[in-house]
C-alpha positions in Angstrom: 77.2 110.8 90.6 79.1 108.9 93.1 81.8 110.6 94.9 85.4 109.8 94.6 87.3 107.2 96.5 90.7 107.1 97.7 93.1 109.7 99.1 92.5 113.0 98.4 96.4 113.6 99.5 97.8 114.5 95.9 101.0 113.8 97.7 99.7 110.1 98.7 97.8 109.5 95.6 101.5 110.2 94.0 103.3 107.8 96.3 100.5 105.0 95.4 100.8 105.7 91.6 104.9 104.9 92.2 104.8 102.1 94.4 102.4 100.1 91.8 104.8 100.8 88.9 107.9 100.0 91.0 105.9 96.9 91.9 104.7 96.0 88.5 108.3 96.6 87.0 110.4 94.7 89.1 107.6 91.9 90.5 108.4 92.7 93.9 104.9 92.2 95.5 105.4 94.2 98.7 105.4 97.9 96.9 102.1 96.4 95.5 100.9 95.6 98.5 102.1 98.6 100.5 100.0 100.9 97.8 97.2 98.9 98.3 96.8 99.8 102.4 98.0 103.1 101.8 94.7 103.6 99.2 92.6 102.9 102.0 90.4 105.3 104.3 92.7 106.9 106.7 90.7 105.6 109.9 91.7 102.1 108.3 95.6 102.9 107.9 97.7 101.2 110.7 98.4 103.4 113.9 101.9 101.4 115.3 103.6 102.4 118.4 107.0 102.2 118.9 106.5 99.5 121.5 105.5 97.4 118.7 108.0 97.8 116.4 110.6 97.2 119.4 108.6 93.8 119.9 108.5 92.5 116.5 112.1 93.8 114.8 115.6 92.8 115.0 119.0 94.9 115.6 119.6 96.7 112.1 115.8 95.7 110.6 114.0 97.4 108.3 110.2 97.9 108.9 107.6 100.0 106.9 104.2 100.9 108.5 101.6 101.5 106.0 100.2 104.9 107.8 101.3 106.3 111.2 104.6 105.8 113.8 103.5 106.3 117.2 105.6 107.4 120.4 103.9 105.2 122.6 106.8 102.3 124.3 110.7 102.4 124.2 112.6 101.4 121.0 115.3 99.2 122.7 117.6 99.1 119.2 118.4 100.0 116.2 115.9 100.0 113.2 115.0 101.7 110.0 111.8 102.2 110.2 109.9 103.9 106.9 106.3 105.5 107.4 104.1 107.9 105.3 103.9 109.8 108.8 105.7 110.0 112.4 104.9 111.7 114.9 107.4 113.8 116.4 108.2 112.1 119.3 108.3 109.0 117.4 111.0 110.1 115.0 113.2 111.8 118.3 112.7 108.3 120.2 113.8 106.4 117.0 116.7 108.6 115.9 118.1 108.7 119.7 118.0 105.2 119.7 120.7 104.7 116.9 118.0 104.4 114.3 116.8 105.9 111.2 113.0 107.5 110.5 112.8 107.5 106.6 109.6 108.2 104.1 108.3 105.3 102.1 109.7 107.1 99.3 113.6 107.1 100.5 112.9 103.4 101.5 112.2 102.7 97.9 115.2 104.5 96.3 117.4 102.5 98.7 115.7 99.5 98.4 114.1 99.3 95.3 114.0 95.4 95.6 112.6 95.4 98.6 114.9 92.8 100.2 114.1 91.8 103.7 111.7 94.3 104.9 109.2 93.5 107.2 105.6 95.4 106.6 104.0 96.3 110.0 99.8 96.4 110.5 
């Protein structure tokens, strides 16, 4: 018999299974997306550092990183920036930069529509 695939997480397989039928219900392709990287092997989730996301988002933007904030650069400006995990330093460097560290699942209660959200890789 074949072992399982997937996340073992129960907390990640729950945020996959909600993010499909938010996607499904409202056609918003993005949550459908999002579970789709987040179902893969961990050592194939997206490591982004915070120079990155200082590179590639505007004042006041929204970003979500399918897998893991990293504390490497300097966040210049404000974002919201939504991650299944941050690393400490990450989320101090984010939040002392005006910005906001959020879950993926707070990011889709506010934003259920998923209007202009970028998704970082």
């Amino acid at each position: 018999m074949p072992k399982p695939t997937g996340p073992t997480n129960p907390v990640l397989r729950r945020l996959v299974r909600e993010l499909r039928a938010k996607g499904k219900k409202q056609g918003v392709r993005l949550w459908c997306d999002l579970a789709e990287r987040l179902e893969q092997p961990r050592r194939a989730r997206a490591e982004v550092n915070l120079s990155q996301l200082n590179r590639y988002s505007d004042e006041g933007g929204t970003i979500v990183v399918p897998g893991k904030v990293l504390a490497a650069g300097k966040l210049n400006h404000a974002i919201f920036v939504a991650a299944f995990k941050f690393s400490g330093a990450a989320r101090r460097k984010i939040v002392s930069a005006g910005g906001n560290a959020l879950t993926i699942r707070q990011l889709l209660e506010q934003n259920p529509s998923g209007k202009s959200v970028k998704l970082m890789e």
